[in-house]
N, C-alpha and C positions, 0 to 999 in steps of 0.2 A: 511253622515256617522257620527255620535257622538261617535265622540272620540277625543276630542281637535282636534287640528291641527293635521290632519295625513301625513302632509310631514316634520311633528319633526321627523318621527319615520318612516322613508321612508321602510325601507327593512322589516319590518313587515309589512306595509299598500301592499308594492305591492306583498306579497307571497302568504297573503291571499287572493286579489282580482285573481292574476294570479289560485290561487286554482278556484276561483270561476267562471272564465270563460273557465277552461279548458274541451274541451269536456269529459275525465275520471273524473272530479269535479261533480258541479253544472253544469257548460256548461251555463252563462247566456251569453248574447252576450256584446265585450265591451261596444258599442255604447248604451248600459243602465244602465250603470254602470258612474255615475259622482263623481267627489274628486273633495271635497269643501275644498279650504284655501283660508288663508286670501293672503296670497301671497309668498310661502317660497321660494323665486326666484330661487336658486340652483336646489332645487330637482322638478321643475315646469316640466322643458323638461327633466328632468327621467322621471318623470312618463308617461309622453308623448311617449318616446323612449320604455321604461321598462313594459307600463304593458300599454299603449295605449287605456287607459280610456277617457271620455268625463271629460271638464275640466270647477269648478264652482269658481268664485273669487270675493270675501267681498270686492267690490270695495267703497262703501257709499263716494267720494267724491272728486273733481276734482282738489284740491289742496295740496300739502304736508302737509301745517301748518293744516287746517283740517284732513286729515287723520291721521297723529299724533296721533292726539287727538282719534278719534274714532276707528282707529286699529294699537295700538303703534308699532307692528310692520315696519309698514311705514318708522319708523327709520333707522331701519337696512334696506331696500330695499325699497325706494323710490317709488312713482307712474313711473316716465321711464322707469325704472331699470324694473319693474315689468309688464310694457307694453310692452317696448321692448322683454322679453322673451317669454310673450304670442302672438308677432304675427311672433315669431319663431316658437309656438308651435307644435311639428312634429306630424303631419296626419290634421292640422288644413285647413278645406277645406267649404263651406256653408253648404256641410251633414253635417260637426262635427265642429259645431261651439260653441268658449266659451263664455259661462252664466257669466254675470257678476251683482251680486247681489249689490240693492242699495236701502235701508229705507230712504225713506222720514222722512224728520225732520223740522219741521217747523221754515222757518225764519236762518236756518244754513245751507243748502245745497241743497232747494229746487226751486233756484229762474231759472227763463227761461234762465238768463247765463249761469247757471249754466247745464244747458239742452243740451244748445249749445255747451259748453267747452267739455261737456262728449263726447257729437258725436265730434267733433273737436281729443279728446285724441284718441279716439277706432277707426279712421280712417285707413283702409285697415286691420282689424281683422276681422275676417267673427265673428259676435256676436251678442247675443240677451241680453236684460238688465231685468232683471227681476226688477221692481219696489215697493217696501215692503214698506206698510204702514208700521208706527212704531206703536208697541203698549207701550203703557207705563206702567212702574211699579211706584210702590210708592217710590218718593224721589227724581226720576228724574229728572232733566232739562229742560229733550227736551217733544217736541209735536209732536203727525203728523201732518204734512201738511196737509192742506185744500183739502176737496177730489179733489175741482173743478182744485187748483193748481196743485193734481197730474196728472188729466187728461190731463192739456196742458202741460207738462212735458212729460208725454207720449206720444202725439200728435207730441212734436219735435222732437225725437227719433226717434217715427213711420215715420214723413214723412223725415227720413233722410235716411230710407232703414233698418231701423233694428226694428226686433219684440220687443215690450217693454211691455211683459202682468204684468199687477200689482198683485202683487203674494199678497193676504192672507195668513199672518205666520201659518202653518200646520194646515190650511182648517179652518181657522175662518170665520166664518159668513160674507161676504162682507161689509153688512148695519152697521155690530159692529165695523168694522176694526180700523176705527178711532174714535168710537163713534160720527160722524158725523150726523146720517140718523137715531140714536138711535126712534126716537118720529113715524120716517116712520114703522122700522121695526116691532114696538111692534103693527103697524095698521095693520100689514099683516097678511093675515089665516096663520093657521099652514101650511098647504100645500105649501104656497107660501116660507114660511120660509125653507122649508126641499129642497126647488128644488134650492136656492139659495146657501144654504150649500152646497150639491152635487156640487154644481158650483165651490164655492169656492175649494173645497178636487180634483178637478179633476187638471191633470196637464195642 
């Protein structure tokens, strides 16, 4: 949903959604319906309780002094603080498990520790980590990680018991993601190019 953080503004985010799953509404069902924050720990299990959505969270990284940095937030509600409430989260069961979103960034948060430490934190949360190349803007810092580095990154995750599909930012080309595969992609037919995009757009 793009709208900043929508558990700043809790009672607006859940009247509309509750409009939106009511059978006199829209009638969509909760369990397709996800609220992405970065982590507003208070109103986390509201919305849980309140309007009983599926639950997404801006995790990018397995240290406080990191997170800080990447979702100032952190400050005010720490990674515990903010774990601890997500494996209270009420209806939270392996059907309705939370997404936990995390960009790769090369050389700051991408190392096989670092892999480990995440499955280490998200222990007994039923969760899947969604894995996000970073794409970079001009002026930046950071890089994404090396594709190959985020496949074993994935790899640890995966063989830890939880799904870690590498999510393409809203259906970018795969081969472009990191400008990695750039020299492969421009070798492929059209047709090869359009069934990879579908790929990437698809959830």
């Amino acid at each position: 949903m793009g709208m900043g953080e929508p558990l700043y503004n809790f009672e607006a985010v859940r009247d509309a959604l509750l409009i939106a799953v009511d059978g006199e509404g829209i009638a969509i069902s909760k369990r397709r319906i996800t609220l992405s924050t970065s982590g507003v720990v208070p109103n986390i299990s509201r919305a849980g309780a309140e309007i009983g959505c599926m639950l997404a969270v801006s995790l990018h990284a397995v240290h406080d002094e990191l997170r800080n940095e990447l979702v100032p937030l952190n400050r005010k509600y720490p990674i515990k603080e903010l774990l601890d409430t997500c494996r209270n989260y009420p209806g939270l069961s392996n059907a309705r498990r939370i997404t936990f979103e995390y960009v790769m960034l090369k050389g700051v948060n991408d190392s096989l520790g670092d892999a480990k430490a995440l499955v280490k934190l998200l222990k007994g949360i039923p969760a899947k980590i969604n894995l996000i190349p970073f794409n970079p803007w001009p002026g930046t810092k950071y890089e994404c990680s090396d594709w190959e580095r985020i496949e074993r990154f994935s790899e640890i995750i995966f063989n830890a018991g939880y799904a870690s599909p590498v999510r393409t930012p809203r259906g970018r080309d795969i081969l472009a993601a990191c400008g990695q595969l750039k020299s492969a992609s421009e070798k492929l037919s059209a047709r090869e190019r359009l069934a990879l995009r579908a790929m990437a757009m698809t959830d």
